[in-house]
C-alpha positions in Angstrom: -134.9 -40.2 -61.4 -132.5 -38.4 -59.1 -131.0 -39.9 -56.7 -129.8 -37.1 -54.8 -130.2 -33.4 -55.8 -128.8 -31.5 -53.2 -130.3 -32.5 -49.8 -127.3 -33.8 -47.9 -129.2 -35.2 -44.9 -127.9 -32.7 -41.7 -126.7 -35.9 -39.9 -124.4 -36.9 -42.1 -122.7 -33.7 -41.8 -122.8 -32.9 -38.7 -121.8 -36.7 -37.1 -119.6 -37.5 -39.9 -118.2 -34.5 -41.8 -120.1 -35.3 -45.0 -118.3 -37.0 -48.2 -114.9 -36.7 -47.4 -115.4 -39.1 -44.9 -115.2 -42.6 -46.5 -117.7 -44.2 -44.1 -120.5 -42.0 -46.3 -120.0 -44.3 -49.4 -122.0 -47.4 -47.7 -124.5 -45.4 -46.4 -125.2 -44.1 -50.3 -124.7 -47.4 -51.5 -127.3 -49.0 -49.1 -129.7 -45.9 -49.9 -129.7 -46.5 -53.6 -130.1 -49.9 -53.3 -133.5 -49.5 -51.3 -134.9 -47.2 -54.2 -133.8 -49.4 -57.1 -135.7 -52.0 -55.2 -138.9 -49.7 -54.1 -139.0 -48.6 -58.4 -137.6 -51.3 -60.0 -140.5 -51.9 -62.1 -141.2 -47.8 -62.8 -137.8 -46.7 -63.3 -135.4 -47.1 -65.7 -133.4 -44.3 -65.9 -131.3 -42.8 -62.7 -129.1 -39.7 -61.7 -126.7 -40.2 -59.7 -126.1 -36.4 -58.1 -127.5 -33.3 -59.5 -124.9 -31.4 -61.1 -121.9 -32.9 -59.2 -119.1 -30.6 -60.7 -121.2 -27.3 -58.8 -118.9 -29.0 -55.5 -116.6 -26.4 -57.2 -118.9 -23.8 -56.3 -121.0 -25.0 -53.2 -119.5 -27.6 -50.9 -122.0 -27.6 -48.4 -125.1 -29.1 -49.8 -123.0 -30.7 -52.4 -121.0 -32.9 -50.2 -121.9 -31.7 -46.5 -118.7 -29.8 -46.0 -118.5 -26.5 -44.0 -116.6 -23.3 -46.1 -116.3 -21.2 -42.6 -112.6 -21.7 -41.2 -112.2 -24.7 -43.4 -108.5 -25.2 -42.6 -108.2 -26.8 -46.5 -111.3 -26.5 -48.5 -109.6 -27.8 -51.9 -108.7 -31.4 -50.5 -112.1 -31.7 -48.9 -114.1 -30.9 -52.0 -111.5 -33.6 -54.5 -111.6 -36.7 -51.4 -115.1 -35.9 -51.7 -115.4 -36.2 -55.0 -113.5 -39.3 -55.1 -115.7 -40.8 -52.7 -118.6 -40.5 -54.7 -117.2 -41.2 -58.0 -116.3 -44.9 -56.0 -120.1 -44.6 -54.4 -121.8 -44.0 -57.9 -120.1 -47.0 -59.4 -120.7 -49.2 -56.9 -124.5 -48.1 -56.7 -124.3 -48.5 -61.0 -123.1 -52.0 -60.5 -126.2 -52.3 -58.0 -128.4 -50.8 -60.2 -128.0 -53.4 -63.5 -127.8 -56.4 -60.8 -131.5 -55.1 -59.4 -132.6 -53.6 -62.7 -130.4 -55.3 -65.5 -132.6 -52.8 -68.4 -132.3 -50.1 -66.2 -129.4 -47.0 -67.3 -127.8 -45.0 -64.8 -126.1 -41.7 -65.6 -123.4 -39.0 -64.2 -125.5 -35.4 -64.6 -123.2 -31.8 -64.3 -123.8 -28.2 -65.3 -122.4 -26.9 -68.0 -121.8 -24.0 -69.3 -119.6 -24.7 -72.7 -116.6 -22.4 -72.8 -115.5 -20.1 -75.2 -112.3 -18.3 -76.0 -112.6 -14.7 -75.7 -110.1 -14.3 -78.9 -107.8 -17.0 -80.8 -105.2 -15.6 -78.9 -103.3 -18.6 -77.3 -103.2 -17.7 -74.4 -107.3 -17.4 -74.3 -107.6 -20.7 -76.0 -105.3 -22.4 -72.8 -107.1 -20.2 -70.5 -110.3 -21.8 -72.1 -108.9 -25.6 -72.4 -108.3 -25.2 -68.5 -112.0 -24.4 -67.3 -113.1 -26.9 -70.2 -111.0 -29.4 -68.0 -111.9 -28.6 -64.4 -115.3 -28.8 -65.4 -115.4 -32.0 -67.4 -113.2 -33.7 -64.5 -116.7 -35.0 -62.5 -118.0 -36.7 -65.8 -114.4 -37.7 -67.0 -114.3 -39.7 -64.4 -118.0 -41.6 -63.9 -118.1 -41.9 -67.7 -114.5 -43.2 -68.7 -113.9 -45.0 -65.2 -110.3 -43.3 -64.8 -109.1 -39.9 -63.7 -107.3 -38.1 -66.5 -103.5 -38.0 -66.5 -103.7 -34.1 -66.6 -105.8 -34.5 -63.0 -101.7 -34.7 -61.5 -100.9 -31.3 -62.4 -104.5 -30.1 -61.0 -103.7 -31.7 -57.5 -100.0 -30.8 -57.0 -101.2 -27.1 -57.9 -104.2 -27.5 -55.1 -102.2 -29.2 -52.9 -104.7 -32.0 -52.7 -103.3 -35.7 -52.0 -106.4 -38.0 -52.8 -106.4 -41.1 -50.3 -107.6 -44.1 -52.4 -108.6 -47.3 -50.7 -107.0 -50.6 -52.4 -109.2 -51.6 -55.4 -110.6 -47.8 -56.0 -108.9 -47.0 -59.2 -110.4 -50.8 -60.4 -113.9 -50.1 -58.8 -114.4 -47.1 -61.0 -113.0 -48.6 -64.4 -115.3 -51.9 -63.6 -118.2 -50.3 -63.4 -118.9 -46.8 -65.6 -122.2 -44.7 -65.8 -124.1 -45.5 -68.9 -125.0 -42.4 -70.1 -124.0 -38.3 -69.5 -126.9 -35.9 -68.2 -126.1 -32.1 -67.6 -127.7 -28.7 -67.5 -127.5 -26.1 -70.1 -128.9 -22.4 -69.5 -126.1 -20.5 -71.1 -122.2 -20.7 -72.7 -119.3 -18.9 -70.7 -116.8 -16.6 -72.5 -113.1 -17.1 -71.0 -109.9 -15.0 -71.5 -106.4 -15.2 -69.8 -107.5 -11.3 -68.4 -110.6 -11.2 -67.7 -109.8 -8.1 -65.4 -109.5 -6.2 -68.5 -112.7 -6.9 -70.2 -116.2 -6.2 -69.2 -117.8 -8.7 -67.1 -121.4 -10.3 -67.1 -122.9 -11.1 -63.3 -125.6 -13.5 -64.7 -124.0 -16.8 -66.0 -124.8 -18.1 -63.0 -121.6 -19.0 -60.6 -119.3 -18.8 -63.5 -119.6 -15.6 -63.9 -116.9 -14.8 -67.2 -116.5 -12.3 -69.7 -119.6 -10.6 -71.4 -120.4 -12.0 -75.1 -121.1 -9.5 -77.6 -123.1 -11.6 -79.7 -125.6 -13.2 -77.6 -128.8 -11.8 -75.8 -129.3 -11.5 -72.1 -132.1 -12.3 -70.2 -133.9 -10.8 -67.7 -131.5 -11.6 -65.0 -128.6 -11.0 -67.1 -128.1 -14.9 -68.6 -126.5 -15.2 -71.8 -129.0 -17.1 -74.0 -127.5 -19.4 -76.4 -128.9 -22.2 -78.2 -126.8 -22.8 -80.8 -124.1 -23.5 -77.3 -126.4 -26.3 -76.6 -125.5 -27.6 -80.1 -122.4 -27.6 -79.3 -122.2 -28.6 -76.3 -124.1 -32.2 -77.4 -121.7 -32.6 -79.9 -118.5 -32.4 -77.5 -119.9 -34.3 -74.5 -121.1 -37.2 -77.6 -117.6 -37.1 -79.0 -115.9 -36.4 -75.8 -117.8 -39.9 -74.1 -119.8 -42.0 -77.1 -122.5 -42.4 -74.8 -126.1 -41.6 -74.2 -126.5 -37.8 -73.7 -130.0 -36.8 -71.5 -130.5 -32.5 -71.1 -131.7 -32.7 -67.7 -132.2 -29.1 -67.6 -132.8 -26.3 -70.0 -135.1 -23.1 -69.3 -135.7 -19.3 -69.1 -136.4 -17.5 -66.0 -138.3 -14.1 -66.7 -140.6 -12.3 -65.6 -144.2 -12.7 -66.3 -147.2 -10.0 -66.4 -150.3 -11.3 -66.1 -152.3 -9.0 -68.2 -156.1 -8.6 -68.0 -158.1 -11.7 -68.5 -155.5 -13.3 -66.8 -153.7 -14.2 -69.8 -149.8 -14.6 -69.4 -148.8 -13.7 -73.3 -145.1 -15.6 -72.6 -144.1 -15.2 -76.4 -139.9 -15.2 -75.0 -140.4 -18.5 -73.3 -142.2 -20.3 -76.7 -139.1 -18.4 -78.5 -136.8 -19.5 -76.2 -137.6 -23.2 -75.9 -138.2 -23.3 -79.5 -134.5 -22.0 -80.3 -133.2 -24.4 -78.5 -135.3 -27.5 -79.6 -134.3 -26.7 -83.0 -130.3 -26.9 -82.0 -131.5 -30.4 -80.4 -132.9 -31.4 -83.9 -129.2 -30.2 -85.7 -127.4 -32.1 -83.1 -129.3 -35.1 -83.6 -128.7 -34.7 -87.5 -124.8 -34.7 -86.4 -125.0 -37.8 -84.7 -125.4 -37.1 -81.4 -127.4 -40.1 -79.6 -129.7 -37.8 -77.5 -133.4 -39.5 -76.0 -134.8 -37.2 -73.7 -135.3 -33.4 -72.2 -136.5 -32.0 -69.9 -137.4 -28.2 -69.1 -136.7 -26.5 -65.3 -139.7 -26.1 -64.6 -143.0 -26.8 -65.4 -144.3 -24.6 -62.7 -143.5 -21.4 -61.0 -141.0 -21.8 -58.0 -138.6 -20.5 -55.7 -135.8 -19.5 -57.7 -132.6 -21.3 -56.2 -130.1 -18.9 -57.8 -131.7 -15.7 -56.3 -134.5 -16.7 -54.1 -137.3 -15.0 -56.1 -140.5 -16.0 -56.8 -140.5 -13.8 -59.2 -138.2 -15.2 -61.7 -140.5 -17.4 -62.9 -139.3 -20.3 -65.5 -143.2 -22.6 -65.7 -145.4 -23.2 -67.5 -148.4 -22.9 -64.8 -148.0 -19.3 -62.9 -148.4 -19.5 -59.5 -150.0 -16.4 -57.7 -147.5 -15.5 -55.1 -144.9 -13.0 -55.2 -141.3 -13.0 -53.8 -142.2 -12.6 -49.8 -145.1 -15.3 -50.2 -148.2 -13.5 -50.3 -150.6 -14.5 -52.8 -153.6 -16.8 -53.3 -151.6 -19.5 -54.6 -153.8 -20.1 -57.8 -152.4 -22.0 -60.7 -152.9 -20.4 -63.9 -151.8 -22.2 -67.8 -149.7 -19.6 -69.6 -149.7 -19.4 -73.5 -146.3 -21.2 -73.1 -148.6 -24.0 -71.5 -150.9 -24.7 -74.4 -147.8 -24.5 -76.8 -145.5 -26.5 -75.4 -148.7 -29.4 -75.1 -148.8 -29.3 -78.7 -144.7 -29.8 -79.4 -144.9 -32.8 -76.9 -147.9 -34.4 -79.0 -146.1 -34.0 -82.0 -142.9 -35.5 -80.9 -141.3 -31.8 -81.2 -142.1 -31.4 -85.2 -144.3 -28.5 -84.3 -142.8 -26.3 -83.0 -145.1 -23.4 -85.0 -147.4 -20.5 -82.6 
C-alpha cells in the first residue's frame, strides 16, 4: 500500500508551504501511524511516496511547493526532500513497532540511463543523471546521503538545514526494500543538442535510441532495460526490489463483436515478464509486480482517455462521453491465465 501518491492535502500547502517546512514531518508521522494501525492485520507491505525522485520534475503535488515566482526552487525541492527522507524513517521505525512482519519501502521512477557512445564524456554525462536520480533511494535505502551529494548542493546553491539527530535518524532506521517504476530506458550524451531527440520518455525526455521501438505515444519500449535495471538497483542496495509499475499505453479499437484484439499489450507484458524471469536467474531478490493499470483511466501524463493501458476498456473517450461500460479485452483473459500459473505461461 501507498502511503501517499501524489495528493498533497491543499492545507498543507497553502497554511504551511508544504515539505520544506519542518512542522509537515509530524503531521506525516501521525498520518501513517493511524493507517498502520487501521491495516495492521491486512497489510504488510507499504510505500512510502509514489515516485519521490519526480520532485525533480513536479514540485507541487510532490511536496506542495509553488514553481510560479519561486524566488529558489532548487533549495525548496532538496529541504524538502530531506524532510521526508527524516519523515519516512521515522514512520518505518513506526511501522515494525505497530507491524513488526510488516516491510516498508522507498518507491522512484526510473528510467535506467544509457550512454549515447563510450565516449567519456557520454559515459560522465550518463553517471551524472544515474546519480541525481538514484539520490531519493540512496538515501531511504542506505540511511546516509552520498559524499558526491556536496558537489550537487554547492553547484545548486542549496544549504540543507538539518535538525540535531537527522543524519542519525535516517541511518537508524532504513526502508526495507526498493520499489520503482519502469516504462522505458533514457539515452544520455554530453550534447544532446546535436542529436535527434525523442518527446515520449516521459519527463526525461533524452536522446532517441536507435534500437528500440516506440509506442504509440512515442515511449521507448525496452524490456531487456528492466533487466537491467533489477540487477543495478539489487547490486546497488542488496535489498528487496518490488516493480510497482510497468505498462503500455496504446490505443485500443474495439472491433466488431466488441472484441478488443490487444495482441501489443500480451507482447508487451510478456517481454517484459520474461526479463523478470532472467533477472531472477541473476540473483536478483524480486517478490512482486504490478501492472498500471488494470483498467482504462485518465491518462496522468497527457490527460487522455484515450491512451488506454487496462485490461477492462472503459467506453468513454477523451472529453467524457460515453456509456461507461466495462468490457474484458483479450489482454484480460491472457493475463488471468499467467497469474494462475505463477507466470510460467506466458503462451497466446
Amino acid at each position: 500500500m501507498s502511503l501517499s501518491h501524489y495528493e498533497m492535502p491543499l492545507t498543507l500547502v497553502t497554511e504551511y508551504g508544504g515539505w520544506p517546512n519542518r512542522k509537515i514531518i509530524d503531521s506525516y508521522v501521525q498520518f501513517a501511524q493511524t493507517v498502520f494501525q487501521r491495516y495492521r492485520t491486512k497489510v504488510k507491505y507499504w510505500m512510502t511516496f509514489n515516485e519521490i525522485n519526480c520532485v525533480k520534475h513536479h514540485p507541487y503535488v510532490s511536496i506542495g511547493v509553488v514553481e510560479d515566482n519561486h524566488p529558489h526552487l532548487e533549495q525548496a525541492k532538496y529541504q524538502g526532500a530531506h524532510h521526508r527522507f527524516v519523515a519516512i524513517a521515522l514512520a518505518t521505525k513506526a511501522c515494525h513497532a505497530i507491524i513488526p512482519d510488516a516491510k516498508v519501502g522507498c518507491m522512484i521512477s526510473y528510467q535506467i540511463p544509457y550512454p549515447h557512445t563510450c565516449h567519456p564524456d557520454d559515459l560522465q554525462a550518463c553517471e551524472e543523471v544515474q546519480r541525481v536520480s538514484l539520490f531519493f533511494s540512496d538515501v531511504q535505502a542506505r540511511g546516509y546521503y552520498p559524499a558526491w551529494t556536496e558537489l550537487m548542493f554547492a553547484e545548486k546553491n542549496v544549504v540543507l538545514k538539518k535538525a540535531v539527530g537527522d543524519d542519525e535518524i535516517l541511518r537508524q532506521y532504513p526502508v526495507d526494500f526498493v520499489s520503482f517504476s519502469y516504462y522505458m530506458s533514457s539515452t544520455v550524451s554530453a550534447h544532446p543538442e546535436k542529436l535527434e531527440g525523442v518527446k515520449g520518455n516521459l519527463i526525461t525526455g533524452g536522446i532517441r535510441n536507435p534500437h528500440l521501438p516506440e509506442s504509440d505515444w512515442g515511449w521507448q519500449i525496452d524490456p531487456k532495460g528492466l533487466r537491467l535495471a533489477l540487477n543495478q538497483l539489487y547490486d546497488r542496495y542488496q535489498k528487496l526490489v518490488f516493480i510497482a509499475e510497468n505498462g503500455l499505453g496504446a490505443v485500443d479499437v474495439v472491433g466488431p463483436n466488441g472484441i478488443i484484439e490487444d495482441d501489443y499489450r500480451i507482447d508487451y507484458l510478456r517481454l517484459h515478464i520474461e526479463q523478470m524471469r532472467e533477472a531472477i536467474a541473476d540473483g536478483v531478490q524480486l517478490f512482486g509486480y504490478t501492472w498500471w493499470g488494470p483498467i482504462d483511466m485518465v491518462s496522468a501524463s497527457t490527460s487522455q482517455m484515450s491512451k488506454r493501458y487496462g485490461f477492462i476498456h472503459v467506453d468513454q473517450d477523451d472529453m467524457g462521453n460515453g456509456s461507461k461500460k466495462r468490457s474484458r479485452k483479450k489482454s484480460f483473459h491472457w493475463y488471468k491465465k499467467v497469474i494462475a500459473s505463477n507466470g510460467v505461461d506466458l503462451s497466446n
